[in-house]
N, C-alpha and C positions, 0 to 999 in steps of 0.2 A: 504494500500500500504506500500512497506516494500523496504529493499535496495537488493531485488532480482530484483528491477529495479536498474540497477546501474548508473542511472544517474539521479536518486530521489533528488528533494534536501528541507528539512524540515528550514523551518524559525525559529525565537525564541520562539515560541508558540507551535513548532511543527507541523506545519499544511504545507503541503509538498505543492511540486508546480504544482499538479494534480488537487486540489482543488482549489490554485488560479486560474489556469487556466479554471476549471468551471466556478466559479463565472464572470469571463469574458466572455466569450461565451454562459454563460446564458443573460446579459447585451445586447450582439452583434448578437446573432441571436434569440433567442425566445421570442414569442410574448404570454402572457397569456390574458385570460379573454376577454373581449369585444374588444380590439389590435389585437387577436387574430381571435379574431370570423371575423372581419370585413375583416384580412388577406385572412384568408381560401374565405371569400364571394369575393372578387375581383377575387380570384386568380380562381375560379370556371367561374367564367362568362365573364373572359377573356379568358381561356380554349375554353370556348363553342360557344363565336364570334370570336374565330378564326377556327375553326375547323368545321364549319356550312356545308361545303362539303365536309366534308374528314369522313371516318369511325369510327375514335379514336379520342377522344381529346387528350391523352396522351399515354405513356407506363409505366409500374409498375412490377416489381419484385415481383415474389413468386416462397418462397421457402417450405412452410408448416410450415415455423416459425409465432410467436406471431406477430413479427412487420408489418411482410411484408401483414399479411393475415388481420390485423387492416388497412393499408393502402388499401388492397382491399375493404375491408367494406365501409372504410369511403367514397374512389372516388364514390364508388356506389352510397351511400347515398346522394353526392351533387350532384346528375345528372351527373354523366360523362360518358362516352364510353371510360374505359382503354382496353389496350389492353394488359394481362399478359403474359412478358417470363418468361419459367424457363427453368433453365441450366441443365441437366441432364450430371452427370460427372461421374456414375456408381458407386456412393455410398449413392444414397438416399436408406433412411430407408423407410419401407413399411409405415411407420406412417405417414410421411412424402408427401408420394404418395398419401396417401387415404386423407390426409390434403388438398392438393391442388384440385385433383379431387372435391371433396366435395362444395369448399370455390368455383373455375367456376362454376360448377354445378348450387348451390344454389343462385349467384349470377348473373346467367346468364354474365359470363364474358367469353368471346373469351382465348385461350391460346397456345401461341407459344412455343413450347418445344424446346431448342437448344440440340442436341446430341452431346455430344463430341468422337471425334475417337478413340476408346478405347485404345490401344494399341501406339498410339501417347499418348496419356495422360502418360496413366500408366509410359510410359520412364520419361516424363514429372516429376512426381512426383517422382521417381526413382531416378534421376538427383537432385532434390532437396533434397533428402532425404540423397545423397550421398555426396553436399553439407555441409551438417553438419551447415546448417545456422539455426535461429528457424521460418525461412519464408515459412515453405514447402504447407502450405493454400495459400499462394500468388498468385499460378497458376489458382484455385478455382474462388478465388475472380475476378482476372482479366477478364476470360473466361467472366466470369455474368457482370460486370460493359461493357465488349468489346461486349456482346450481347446485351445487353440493347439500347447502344450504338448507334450500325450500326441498329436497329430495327425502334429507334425513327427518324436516321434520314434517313431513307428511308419513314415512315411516315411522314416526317414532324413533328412533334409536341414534346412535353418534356416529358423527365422521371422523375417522381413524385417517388421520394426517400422512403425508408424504414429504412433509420436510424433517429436517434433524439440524439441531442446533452445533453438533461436532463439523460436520461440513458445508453449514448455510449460516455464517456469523457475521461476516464479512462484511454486511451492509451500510453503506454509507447512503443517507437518507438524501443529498443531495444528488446521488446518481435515478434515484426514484424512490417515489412515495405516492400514498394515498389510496394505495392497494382495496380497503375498506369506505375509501371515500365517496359516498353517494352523488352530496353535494359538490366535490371537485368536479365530478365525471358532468353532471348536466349541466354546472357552470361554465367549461368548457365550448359542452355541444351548444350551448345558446349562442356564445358568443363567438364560437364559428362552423357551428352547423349547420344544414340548411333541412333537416329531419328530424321530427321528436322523435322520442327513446319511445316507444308504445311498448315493444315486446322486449326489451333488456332484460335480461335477469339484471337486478341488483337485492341491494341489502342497504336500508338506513340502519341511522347510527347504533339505534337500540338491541338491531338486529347480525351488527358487524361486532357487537361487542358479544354476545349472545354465540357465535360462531367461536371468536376464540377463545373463550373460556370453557368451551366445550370440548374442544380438539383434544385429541385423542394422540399423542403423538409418541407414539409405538417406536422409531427409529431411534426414539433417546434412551431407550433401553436395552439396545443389542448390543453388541461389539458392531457395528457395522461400518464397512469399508467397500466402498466403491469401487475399487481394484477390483477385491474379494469377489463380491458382488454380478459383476458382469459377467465372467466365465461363469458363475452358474449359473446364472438366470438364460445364457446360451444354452448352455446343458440341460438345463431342464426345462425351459419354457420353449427356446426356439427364438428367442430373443436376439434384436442386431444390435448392435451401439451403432449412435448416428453421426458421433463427432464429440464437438463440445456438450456444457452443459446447455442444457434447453434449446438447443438446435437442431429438435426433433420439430419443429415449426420452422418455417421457411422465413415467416419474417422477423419470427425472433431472431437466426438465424442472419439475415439480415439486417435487423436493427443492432443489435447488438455487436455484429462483426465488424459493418461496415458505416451504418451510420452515426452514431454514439461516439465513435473515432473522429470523426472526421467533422462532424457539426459541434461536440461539447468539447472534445479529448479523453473522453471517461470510455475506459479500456475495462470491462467488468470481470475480464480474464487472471484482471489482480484481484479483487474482490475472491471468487473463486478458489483461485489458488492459495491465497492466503489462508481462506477456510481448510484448505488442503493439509499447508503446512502443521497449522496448529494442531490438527488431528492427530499429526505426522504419518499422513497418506505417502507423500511429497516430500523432496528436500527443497528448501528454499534456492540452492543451486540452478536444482530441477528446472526450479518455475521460473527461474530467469532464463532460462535457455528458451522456455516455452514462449518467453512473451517477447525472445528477439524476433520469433517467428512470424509470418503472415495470422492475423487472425483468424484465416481460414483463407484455402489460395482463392488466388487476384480472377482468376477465370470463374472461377464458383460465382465470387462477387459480382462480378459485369454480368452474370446471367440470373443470379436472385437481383440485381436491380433490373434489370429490362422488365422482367416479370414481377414485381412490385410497382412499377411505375403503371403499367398495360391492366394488371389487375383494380389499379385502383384507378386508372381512366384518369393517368396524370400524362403532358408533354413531359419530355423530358428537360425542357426549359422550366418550366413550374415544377420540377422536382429541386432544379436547382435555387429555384428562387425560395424556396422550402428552406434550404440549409444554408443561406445568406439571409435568412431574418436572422432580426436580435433576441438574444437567448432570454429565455424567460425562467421564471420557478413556477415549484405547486404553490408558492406562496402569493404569485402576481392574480390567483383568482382564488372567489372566496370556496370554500372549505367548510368538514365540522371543525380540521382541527386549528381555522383559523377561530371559530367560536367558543374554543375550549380556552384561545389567551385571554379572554376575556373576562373582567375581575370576578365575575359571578361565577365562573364555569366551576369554582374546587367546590361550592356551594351544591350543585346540579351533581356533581360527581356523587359529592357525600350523600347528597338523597337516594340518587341512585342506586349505590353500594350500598345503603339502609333497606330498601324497598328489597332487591335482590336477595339480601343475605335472611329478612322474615320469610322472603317465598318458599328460598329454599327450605 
């Protein structure tokens, strides 16, 4: 990590505050070894005496990535009945496709596909893009977390998570945010949409909080390693790796490879790798070697852009005129969690956390 996060801040040792902030949330959420093992065993056979008449013990995410398609493995292997969404946003890679098919298939697992309306999206993303903020996956993300969402609680039962805080720490809030932000998302599309959101999945505020407190996140209690991980999910699912991380989407794939580079400087392959390091997946060597390299070759690039540009029904002059506006933040438009600095919000919090904590 480097000060292309600009709000990096390195101690007298040099050791930045990404890193302490692992080491805390290693401390605060993950469980190793027999801690661990004993986790996952409750949390299976509470799953299972609750959900004695229902179809599913849970919901899960997949996307045809590493993580999500190891959490399909594992629910299986403890006896569960998940039930998998995935978000189709009209930019899975075929690798991607034949990833998920494969991993229900083989796993005898049920799967819910969310569609999204194309052409509502596309503005969607358009609006972001036009934006000039570096959040333009924000729409992406939210769609899948707002489907998961309204999934599990029509089932009843919880969504057992695909990220892990050992190899997902890395975040620097200025490369993106707002993941759960309702209000950022149609603040955006107003002021440079030319479509209302009708069919969006989202999640307001009560109900993005309501998600993460619920999450289920099973990954911070294995030993789990990505390396590890891959060969057998090959092995036994039929599983491909597609590249980097989350480049099982084309234009993540391309936003991330190629335009994040080139329009902000935010390279998230340090983000990443970092999270690597700290694991100690990775040697810090390693990752330097990795990121003298192309972020993915230069030929790949010029054909995820032609086909980004053609999908979205841009000239390729108005793409450039895209990445020559001036750079914006999640903070140039309003927000909940621009309503949260505000002097009343610890007030709103505390009620809430009052209200919450009698329901339960």
């Amino acid at each position: 990590m480097d000060t292309t996060d600009p709000s990096i801040q390195f101690d007298e040792k040099g050791v930045c505050n990404h890193c302490r902030t692992y080491e805390l949330m290693m401390q605060q959420w993950v469980l190793m070894g027999e801690a661990g093992r004993q986790k996952i065993g409750d949390i299976a056979a509470t799953l299972r005496q609750r959900s004695l008449n229902r179809r599913y013990d849970c919901v899960i995410g997949v996307s045809g990535g590493v993580d999500s398609t190891y959490v399909a493995y594992s629910v299986k292997r403890l006896g569960l009945r998940p039930l998998a969404v995935h978000l189709d946003n009209g930019w899975d890679s075929e690798l991607a496709v034949r990833n998920i098919e494969n991993v229900c298939r083989t796993l005898q697992i049920d799967l819910q596909t969310v569609v999204l309306d194309w052409e509502e999206f596309r503005d969607l993303q358009l609006a972001f893009l036009k934006a000039s903020t570096p959040d333009s996956e924000i729409p992406s993300d939210h769609a899948i977390v707002a489907s998961m969402y309204h999934t599990a609680r029509r089932l009843r039962v919880p969504v057992i998570a695909g990220y892990n805080h050992r190899t997902e720490s890395h975040l620097p809030a200025a490369w993106s945010q707002g993941h759960y932000d309702w209000r950022y998302i149609r603040s955006v599309q107003a002021a440079h949409g030319t479509k209302p959101l009708k069919s969006f999945p989202h999640l307001n505020w009560i109900q993005g909080q309501r998600f993460v407190r619920g999450l289920i996140p099973l990954l911070n209690y294995m030993s789990y390693s990505k390396t590890e991980a891959m060969p057998l999910l090959e092995k036994e699912v039929g599983w491909r790796y597609y590249g980097k991380k989350h480049y099982e989407s084309i234009y993540t794939r391309f936003y991330q490879g190629y335009f994040l580079p080139r329009k902000f400087g935010y390279d998230k392959r340090k983000s990443h790798l970092s999270s690597l390091i700290c694991s100690g997946e990775i040697t810090r060597e390693a990752a330097v070697r990795e990121l003298e390299q192309d972020t993915y070759p230069v030929d790949l690039q010029e054909q995820d852009k032609e086909y980004v540009i053609k999908k979205l029904r841009l000239t390729t002059s108005q793409f450039d005129d895209i990445i020559r506006l001036p750079k914006n933040s999640f903070w140039d438009y309003p927000s909940y969690a621009a309503l949260q600095r505000l002097w009343f919000s610890p007030f709103v919090r505390m009620l809430y956390r009052n209200l919450l904590k009698e329901r339960l």
